[in-house]
GUKEKE-152482 format. One record per residue (C-alpha): x, y, z; residue in one letter. Coordinates in steps of 0.2 Angstrom, whole numbers, plus 5000, padded with zeros to 4 digits. Example, Ala and Ser with C-alpha at 12.3 -4.5 7.8 and 13.67 -1.06 7.14 Angstrom:
REM GUKEKE-152482
506249785039A 506849955036S 
REM end
This chain:
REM GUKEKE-152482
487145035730X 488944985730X 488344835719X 487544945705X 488945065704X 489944895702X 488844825687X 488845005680X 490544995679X 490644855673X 489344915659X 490445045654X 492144945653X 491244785641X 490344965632X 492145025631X 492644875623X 491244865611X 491545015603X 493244985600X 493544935581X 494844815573X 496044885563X 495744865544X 496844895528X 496545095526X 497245155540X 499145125535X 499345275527X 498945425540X 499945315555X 501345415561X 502945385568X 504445485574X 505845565561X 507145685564X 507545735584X 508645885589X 508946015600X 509746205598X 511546195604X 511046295619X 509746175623X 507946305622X 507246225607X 506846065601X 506446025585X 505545845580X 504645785563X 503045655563X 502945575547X 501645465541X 501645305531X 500945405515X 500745595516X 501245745524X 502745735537X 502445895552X 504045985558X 503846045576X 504946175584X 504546205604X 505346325616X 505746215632X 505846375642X 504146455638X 502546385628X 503146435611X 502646295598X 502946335580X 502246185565X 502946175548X 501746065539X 502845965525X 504446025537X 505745925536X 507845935536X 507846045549X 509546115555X 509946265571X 511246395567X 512746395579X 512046545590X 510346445593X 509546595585X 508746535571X 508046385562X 508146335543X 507046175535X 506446095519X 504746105515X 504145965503X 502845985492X 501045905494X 501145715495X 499345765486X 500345855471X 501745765469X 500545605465X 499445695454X 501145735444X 501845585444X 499945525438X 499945635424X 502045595421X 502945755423X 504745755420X 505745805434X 506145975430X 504246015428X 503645965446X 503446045459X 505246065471X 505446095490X 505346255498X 506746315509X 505846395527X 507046495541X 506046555556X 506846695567X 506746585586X 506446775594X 505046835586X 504346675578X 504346745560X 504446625547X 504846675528X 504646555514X 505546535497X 504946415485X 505746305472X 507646295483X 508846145479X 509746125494X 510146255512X 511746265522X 512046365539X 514046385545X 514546225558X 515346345572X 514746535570X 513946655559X 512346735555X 512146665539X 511246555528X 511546515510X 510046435498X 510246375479X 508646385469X 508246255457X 508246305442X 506846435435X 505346315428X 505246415411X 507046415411X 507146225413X 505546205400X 506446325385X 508046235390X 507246055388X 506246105372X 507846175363X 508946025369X 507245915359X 507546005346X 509145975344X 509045785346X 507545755337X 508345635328X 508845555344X 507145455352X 508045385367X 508545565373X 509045525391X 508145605405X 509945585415X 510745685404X 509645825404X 509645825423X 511745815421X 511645975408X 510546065419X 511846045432X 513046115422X 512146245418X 512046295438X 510646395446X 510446545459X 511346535476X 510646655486X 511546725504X 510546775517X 511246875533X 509846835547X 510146975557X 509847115545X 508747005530X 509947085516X 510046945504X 511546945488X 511346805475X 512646755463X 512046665447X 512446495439X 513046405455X 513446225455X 514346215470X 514546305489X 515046255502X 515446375519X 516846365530X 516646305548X 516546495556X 515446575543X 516846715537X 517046615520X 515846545506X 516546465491X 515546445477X 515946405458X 514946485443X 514946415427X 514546565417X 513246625404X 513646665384X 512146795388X 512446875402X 514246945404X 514347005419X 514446805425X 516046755426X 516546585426X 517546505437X 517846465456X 517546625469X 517846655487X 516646775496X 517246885512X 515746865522X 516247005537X 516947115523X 515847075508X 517547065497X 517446935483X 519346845479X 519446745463X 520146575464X 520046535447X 519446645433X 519146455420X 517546395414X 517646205418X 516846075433X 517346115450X 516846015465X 517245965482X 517446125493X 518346095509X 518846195522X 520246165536X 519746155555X 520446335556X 519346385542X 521046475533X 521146365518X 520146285507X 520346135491X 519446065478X 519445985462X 519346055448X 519445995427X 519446115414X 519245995399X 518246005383X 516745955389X 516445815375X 518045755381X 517745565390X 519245545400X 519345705410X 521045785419X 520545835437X 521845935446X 521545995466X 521746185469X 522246255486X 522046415493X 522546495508X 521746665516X 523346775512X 523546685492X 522646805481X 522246655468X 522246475470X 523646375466X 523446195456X 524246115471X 524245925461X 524045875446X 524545725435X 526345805433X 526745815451X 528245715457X 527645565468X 526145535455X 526245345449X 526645335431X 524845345419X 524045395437X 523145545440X 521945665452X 520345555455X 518845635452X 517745525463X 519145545479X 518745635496X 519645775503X 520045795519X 521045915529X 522345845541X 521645925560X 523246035560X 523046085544X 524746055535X 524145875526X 523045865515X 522445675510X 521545625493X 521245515480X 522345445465X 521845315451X 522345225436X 522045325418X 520545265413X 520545185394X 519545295383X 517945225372X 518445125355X 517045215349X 517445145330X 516644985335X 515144945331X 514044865344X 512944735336X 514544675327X 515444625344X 515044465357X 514044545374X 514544385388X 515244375404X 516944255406X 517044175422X 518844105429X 519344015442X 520844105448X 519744265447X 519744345465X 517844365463X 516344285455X 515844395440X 514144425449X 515144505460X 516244605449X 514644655440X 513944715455X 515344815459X 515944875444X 515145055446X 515845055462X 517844995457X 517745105444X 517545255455X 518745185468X 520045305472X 521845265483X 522145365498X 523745495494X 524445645504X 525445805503X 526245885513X 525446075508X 527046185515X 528446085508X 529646175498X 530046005487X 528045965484X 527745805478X 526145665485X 526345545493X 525345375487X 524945275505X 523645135495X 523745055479X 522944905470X 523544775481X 523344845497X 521944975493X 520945005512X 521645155523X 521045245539X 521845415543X 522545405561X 522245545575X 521245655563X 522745645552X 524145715559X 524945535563X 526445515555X 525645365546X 523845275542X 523345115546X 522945015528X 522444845526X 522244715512X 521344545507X 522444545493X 522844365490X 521344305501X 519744335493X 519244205484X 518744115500X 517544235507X 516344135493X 516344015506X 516944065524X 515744225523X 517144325530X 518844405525X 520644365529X 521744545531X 523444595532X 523744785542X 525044885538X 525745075545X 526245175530X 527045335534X 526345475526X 528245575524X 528945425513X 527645315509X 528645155516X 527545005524X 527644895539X 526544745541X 526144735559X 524644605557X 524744465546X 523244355540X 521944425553X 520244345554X 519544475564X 519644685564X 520844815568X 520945015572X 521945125576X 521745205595X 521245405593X 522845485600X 523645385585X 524745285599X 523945105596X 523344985584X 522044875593X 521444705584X 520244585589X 520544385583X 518944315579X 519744125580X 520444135597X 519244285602X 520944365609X 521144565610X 522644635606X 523544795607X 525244865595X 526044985600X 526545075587X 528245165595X 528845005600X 528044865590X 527644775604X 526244665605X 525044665619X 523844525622X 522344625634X 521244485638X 522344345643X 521944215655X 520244295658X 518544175660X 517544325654X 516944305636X 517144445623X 516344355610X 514544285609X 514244195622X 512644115614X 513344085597X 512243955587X 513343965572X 514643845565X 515743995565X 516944075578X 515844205587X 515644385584X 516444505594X 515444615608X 516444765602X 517244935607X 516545075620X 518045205613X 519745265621X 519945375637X 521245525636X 522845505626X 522345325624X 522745295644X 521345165644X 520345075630X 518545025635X 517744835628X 516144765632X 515844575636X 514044525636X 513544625650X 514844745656X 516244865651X 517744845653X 519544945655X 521044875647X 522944965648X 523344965631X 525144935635X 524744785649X 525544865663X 524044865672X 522644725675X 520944745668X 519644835676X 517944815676X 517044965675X 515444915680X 515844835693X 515344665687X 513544725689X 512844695673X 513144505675X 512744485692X 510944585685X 511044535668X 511044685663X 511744735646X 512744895647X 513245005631X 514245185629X 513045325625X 514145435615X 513345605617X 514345705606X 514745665590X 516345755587X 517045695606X 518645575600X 518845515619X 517845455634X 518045585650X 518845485662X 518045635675X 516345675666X 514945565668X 514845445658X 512945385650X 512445185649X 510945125639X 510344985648X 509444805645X 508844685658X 509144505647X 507744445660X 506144575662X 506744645644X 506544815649X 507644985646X 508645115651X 509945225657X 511345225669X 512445345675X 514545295680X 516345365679X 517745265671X 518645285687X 517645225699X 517445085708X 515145075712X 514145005703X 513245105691X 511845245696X 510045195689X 509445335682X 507945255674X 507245055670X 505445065663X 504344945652X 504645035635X 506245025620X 507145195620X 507945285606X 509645355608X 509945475617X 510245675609X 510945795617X 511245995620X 512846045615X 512746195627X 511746115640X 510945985650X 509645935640X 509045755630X 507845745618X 507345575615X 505645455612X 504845285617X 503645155614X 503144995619X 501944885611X 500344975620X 500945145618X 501245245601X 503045315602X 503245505606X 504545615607X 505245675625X 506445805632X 507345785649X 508745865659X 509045695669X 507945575662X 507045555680X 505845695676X 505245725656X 504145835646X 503245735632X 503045855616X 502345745604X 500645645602X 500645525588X 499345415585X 497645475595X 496545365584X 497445205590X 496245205604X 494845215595X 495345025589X 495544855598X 497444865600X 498144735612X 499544685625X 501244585625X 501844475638X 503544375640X 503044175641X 504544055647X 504243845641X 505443705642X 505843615628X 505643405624X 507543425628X 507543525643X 508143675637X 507243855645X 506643965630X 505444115629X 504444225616X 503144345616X 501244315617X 500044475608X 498444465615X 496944595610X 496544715619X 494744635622X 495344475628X 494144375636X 494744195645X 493244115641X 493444115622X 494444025609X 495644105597X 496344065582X 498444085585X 499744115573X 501644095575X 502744205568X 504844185568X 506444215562X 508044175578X 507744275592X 506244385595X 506044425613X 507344565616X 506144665606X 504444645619X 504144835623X 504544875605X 502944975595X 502244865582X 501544995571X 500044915558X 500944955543X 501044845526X 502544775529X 503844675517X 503144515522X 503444495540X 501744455550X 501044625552X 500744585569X 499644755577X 498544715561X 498144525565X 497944555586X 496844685584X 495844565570X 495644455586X 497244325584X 498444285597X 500144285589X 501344205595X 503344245592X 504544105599X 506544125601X 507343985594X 509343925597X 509943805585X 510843625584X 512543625572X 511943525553X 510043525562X 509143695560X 507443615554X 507443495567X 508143645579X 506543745573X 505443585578X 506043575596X 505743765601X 504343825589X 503243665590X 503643635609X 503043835612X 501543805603X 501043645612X 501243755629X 500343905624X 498843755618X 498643705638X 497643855641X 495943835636X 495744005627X 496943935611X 495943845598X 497243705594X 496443665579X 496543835570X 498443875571X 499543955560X 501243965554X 502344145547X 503944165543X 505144275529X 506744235524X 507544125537X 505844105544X 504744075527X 506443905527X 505843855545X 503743875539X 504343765525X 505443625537X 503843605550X 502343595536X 503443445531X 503643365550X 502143385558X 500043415553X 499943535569X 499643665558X 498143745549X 498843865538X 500743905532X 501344065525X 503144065519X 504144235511X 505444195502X 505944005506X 507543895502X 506843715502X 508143635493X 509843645502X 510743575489X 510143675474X 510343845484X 512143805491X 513143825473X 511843995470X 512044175471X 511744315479X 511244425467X 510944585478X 512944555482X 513544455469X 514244325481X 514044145482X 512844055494X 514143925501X 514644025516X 512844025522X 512943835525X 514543795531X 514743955540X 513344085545X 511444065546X 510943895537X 512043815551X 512543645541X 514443685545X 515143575531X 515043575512X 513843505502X 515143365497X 515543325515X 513943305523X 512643275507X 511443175520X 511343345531X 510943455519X 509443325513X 508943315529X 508543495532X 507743535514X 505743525514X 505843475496X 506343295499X 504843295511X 503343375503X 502443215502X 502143225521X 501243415519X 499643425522X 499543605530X 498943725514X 500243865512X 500744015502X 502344055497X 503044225490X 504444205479X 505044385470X 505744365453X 507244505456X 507544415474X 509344455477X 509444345492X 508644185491X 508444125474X 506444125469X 506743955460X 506743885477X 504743955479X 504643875463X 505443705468X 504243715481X 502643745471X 503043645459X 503343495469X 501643525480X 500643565467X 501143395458X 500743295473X 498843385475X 499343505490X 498443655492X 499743785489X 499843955481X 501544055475X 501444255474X 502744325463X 502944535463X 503744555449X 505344635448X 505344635468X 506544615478X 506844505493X 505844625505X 504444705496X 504844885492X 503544955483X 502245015494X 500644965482X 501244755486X 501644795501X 499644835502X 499344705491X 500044565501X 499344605517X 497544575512X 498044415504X 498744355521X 497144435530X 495944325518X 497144145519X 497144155536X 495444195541X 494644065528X 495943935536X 495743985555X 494144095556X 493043995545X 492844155533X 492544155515X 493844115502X 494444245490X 494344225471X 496344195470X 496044075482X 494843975473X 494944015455X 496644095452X 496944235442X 497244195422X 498844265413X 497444375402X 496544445417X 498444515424X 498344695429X 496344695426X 495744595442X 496644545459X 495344425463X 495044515483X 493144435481X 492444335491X 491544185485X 490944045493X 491743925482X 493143805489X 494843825486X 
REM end
């Protein structure tokens, strides 16, 4: 009897299996992962979004006290007001409409626009009010909520149509203009009391914003010829008393609302100029609770204002925490539009020069951006002599405002002098200064730092880290004294397993205990306590128990605003085991002496952590590579409530398993990487096995692999589940050897994994993007190992790529090869025979594994000539080889429809190469230049490529 029940069982489980499908190319779209995660301040609700790949995202609001569950389908943006009473979301219009729009090419105006939804947490009532532009609910207090509408479709329509008719000599009528005129125009702002439902809209709003207590909304208007009774200008709405103030009764742009911390003053910028009028005079306004009017607190006039300087425009506000500064941003005059000159008539180039302080890819690039850029300025809003005070200029242009910006001063810091090296070395060279925010003077307290510097919290310390000597340092800024924290210490504060030939990167910073008594660093492992004056020795808070456990250890900051670490509160570690690869979260106190309290270690990757203001309460979610990831809340961590339950259909498909698999390389070094296996295993068959690699891979075991079209990494869920083991080996490199470096941990891995009987040896394959598609390139030239080869974006010719560009960045490649990730550590000059050695190009006679290379056309990385270097070269010599360009992609696909594309071209390569399948049409026959955009050649045929 036993025996049967036995087999029957048996029966079942193989049945189990059986039924079980392999994951195919349609179901991307409806897969769902995790989005936003929050909880009510007072810790009784949670709200969490699922999105899928392509379609309709589902907000969720649960009570955690009682069984209440409220779903916004299409909900999104959700935000809690301060009293945890009530909700308020974006509702996005059907992924189904919004295609069919775009299908039939709406303009903007015309679509359809987001609804705003607020739901009463009491009574569950939800009310809905379509076409709204944007939502805000006070930070701290208040029952209110304040909505702007879009603008009314006919409206936009009639708007559009007379705007046509007035430019109908104009053909290239720009759709950003009308959006930009629509804005001037303003729309509805609408504010709602949530106790009571009484609503009050004031029209032709173009911006709001609320103080942090609710009792103030400011809002500007720009005004109808039409309609009198809107006045233009900037207003200031009582919302306790319902009394509206006047700030300023003057048509013209007004923008960048800000309260203080106190919520009794507010600025902004403002410009009244003719609106035809390029070059345009901003001013900032200030007002206080007792000024009956706003006051133009600077403008270009004011004393301190740099001569042909003025207000910028594109500059942040920001209220010192006291309230008495207020910081901003100045700029240069801009230089007005010749517009007497005649385009055609006059020479379009770029001049390159080489005393230039950037390539002029790079200026290109950042041209938008520079001439935006504003320079940090202050004013001290109570003085009875007002003038500003300019703390940045051209030549030192960085600052950071110190203890929320009541320090006397700001830390600022310049490459000035510097730049033109980072083409090469990758990384900057800075000079620090204190500039005090009275008098403007400056005092260099850093010079010629390769490395990073901020100021402490409490505004009492500079600390600076020294990448060359990997030294911490403190200055103190009462005394100047420098302060060296980590001297005469074994422990390492910089990578310990740096590859590079470049000084190491720096672990980083927890944060600063109270009144900066303590600053807290990690090494590799643990945290660590450092005096920032050196009057006492270093501490190890951890208790030296990461490292004896190799255990990574990391702050969990849990509230956002909190500008110091609680030396008595408890304080939350994220933690990794470096040797079982699993996580989670410790419990310690700054000031003890234990080792840290385990509150959890599992098999799974964990999101931060969110907490409940108000309470004891996390919301959270986790995955692993078996288990889709869902959305939890805990009050410990040790007990949880799962509320989500993405992905049900994933068991209905053969899904599959990782495991952690150690080998020793030819030269005796230990390695590791993760082997996927599907879920139907079976020992006693061979499979088909590809490898797919970048550095360092095996951190991310429990990670969820979702089967999505991805850029061009191996879409590793999709491939598993198809019946392929895949393979992803770490890899450490050699200095001026990373092919060879590639060879003697990926090939080595390989040949371990071959030893057991269920890996076809014959039917393996190689994938890699980036970094990865350079290393398929490298071992297709040094061994025939390998079936099939697909390589995303590869650089196989070193000394072609090291003079190029980056074109995403505008910098020069040089810094990758002598410094960062190409690992030759020399220039091309000083060691040619190294950078032969390690481009495939010079080696493609030896290829004999077929191989397809994508190479994008608008790849701002890697340059795509190198794909066609490498085509070229092989195609010459008879190799079987195919190169995909997307046009106008980038290095990573973006577009969703290649990334679909490209995932069924990988499917069909590899399975004719290691499953014996039928070959494709663009395999065997190509795809003529007439036929582009008609066919994509997906048939099979059973022709040969």
């Amino acid at each position: 009897m036993q025996k049967n029940f036995t087999l029957i069982l048996l029966f079942l489980a193989t049945a189990t299996f059986a039924q079980k499908k392999p994951l195919d190319h349609t179901v991307y779209d409806s897969w769902q992962s995790v989005g936003v995660k929050q909880l009510s301040d007072n810790g009784q609700w949670a709200a969490y979004s699922i999105l899928q790949q392509e379609g309709d995202a589902n907000l969720h609001l649960n009570n955690l006290l009682n069984t209440t569950k409220i779903n916004i389908p299409r909900g999104g943006s959700v935000q809690f007001s301060a009293d945890s009473k009530f909700a308020a979301f974006l509702i996005k219009p059907l992924f189904a409409t919004t295609r069919q729009e775009k299908i039939k090419k709406k303009k903007p105006a015309e679509m359809t626009k987001d609804s705003l939804g607020f739901v009463n947490l009491t009574t569950s009532a939800i009310l809905k009010v379509a076409r709204v532009k944007s939502f805000k609910i006070p930070e701290r207090a208040g029952n209110y909520l304040a909505y702007q509408k879009e603008v009314p479709l006919d409206t936009a329509k009639k708007a559009k149509a007379d705007r046509e008719k007035e430019d109908s000599a104009n053909d290239f009528f720009a759709e950003e203009e009308t959006k930009e005129k629509d804005k001037k125009t303003g729309s509805d702002l609408i504010l709602r009391n949530l106790l009571t439902g009484a609503e009050q809209t004031f029209k032709y709003v173009t911006e709001y914003a609320f103080s942090k207590n609710g009792k103030q909304l400011i809002y500007n208007c720009t005004g109808s010829k039409k309609d009198k009774t809107a006045k233009p200008g900037v207003f200031l709405l009582n919302t306790e008393k319902g009394t509206i103030k006047t700030l300023v009764n003057v048509k013209g742009n007004y923008k960048s609302f800000i309260f203080d911390d106190a919520s009794e003053q507010v600025a902004f910028l403002g410009e009244s100029s003719p609106e035809k009028e390029e070059i345009k005079n901003y001013s900032i306004y200030f007002n206080s609770m007792t000024l009956d009017t706003a006051q133009a607190l600077v403008d270009h006039e004011i004393d301190g204002m740099p001569a042909k300087w003025a207000v910028s425009g594109d500059g942040k506000l920001t209220f010192s925490k006291e309230g008495n500064k207020l910081f901003f941003g100045i700029a240069p005059v801009k230089k007005a539009k010749d517009t007497t000159l005649v385009e055609f008539e006059h020479a379009k180039l770029d001049i390159w020069g080489y005393k230039d302080d950037y390539l002029q890819p790079m200026q290109l690039k950042n041209a938008d951006k520079e001439a935006k850029r504003s320079y940090l300025s202050v004013i001290d809003i109570f003085s009875s002599d007002p003038k500003i005070v300019p703390l940045t200029d051209i030549k030192l242009p960085e600052a950071s405002i110190v203890k929320e910006g009541d320090a006397n001063f700001v830390l600022a810091s310049t490459d000035y002098g510097n730049r033109a090296q980072t083409q090469w070395t990758g990384s900057g060279i800075y000079d620090y200064y204190l500039v005090d925010t009275k008098t403007g003077s400056r005092k260099k307290i850093i010079s010629a730092l390769n490395g990073h510097a901020i100021a402490s919290p409490g505004g009492n310390y500079v600390l600076f880290y020294d990448k060359k000597t990997s030294v911490w340092s403190t200055y103190t800024v009462a005394t100047g004294k420098v302060t060296v924290l980590n001297a005469n210490m074994t422990v390492k504060f910089a990578d310990e397993d740096n590859d590079v030939p470049d000084d190491p990167t720096v672990y980083g910073v927890a944060g600063w205990t109270e009144e900066d008594k303590q600053v807290l660093i990690y090494d590799r492992y643990d945290i660590w306590s450092f005096s920032p004056d050196g009057k006492s020795a270093p501490k190890n808070i951890t208790n030296n128990f990461g490292r004896q456990n190799s255990i990574t250890f990391r702050y969990e900051k849990l509230d956002p605003e909190a500008q110091f670490i609680s030396k008595k509160d408890e304080v939350w570690l994220s933690a990794f085991n470096n040797v079982t690869k699993e996580n989670g979260f410790y419990k310690t106190r700054v000031g003890d002496s234990k080792n840290p309290e385990l509150v959890v270690m599992a098999k799974f990757k964990y999101s931060s952590l969110a907490k409940a203001k108000s309470a004891e309460r996390f919301i959270y979610d986790k995955a692993n590579y078996s288990t889709s990831p869902n959305v939890y809340v805990s009050a410990d961590l040790k007990t949880e409530v799962k509320l989500s339950n993405t992905n049900p259909q994933q068991q209905n498909y053969n899904w599959g398993t990782a495991e952690l698999v150690k080998w020793t390389t030819p030269k005796g070094y230990k390695s590791e990487g993760i082997l996927y296996k599907p879920e139907n295993f079976d020992p006693n068959k061979k499979y088909p096995m590809i490898a797919y690699f970048y550095e360092k891979l095996s951190d991310g075991l429990y990670s969820y692999q979702a089967p999505a079209p991805t850029p061009s990494r191996l879409n590793i869920s999709f491939f598993v589940s198809n019946g392929y083991l895949v393979f992803a080996p770490d890899i450490s490199y050699e200095k001026g050897h990373p092919g060879k470096s590639a060879d003697e941990y990926i090939n080595s891995g390989v040949e371990s994994l071959k030893k057991n009987s269920w890996v076809d040896g014959t039917k393996i394959g190689i994938q890699g993007q980036s970094w990865g598609g350079y290393q398929v390139a490298h071992l297709i030239t040094s061994t025939n190992m390998y079936a099939a080869a697909w390589a995303g974006a590869p650089v196989v010719n070193m000394t072609s790529a090291y003079g190029g560009i980056r074109w995403e960045s505008g910098m020069n490649r040089q810094f990758q090869y002598e410094k960062t990730q190409s690992r030759i550590g020399a220039t091309l000059w000083e060691k040619p025979e190294l950078y032969i050695e390690n481009s495939p190009l010079f080696s493609l006679p030896k290829v004999t594994t077929p191989v397809v290379i994508m190479a994008n056309d608008a790849d701002g990385a890697v340059p795509w000539y190198q794909g066609i270097e490498m085509f070229t070269g092989l195609k010459r010599l008879g190799k079987p080889a195919w190169l995909l360009n997307y046009n106008n992609e980038a290095h990573n696909l973006m577009l969703r429809q290649n990334r679909k594309d490209i995932q069924i071209r990988e499917q069909q390569f590899f399975d004719y190469y290691l499953k014996g399948a039928k070959a494709p049409v663009w395999m065997t026959g190509g795809i003529p230049a007439t036929e582009k955009g008609k066919t994509w050649g997906f048939e099979l045929t059973d022709d040969k490529p």
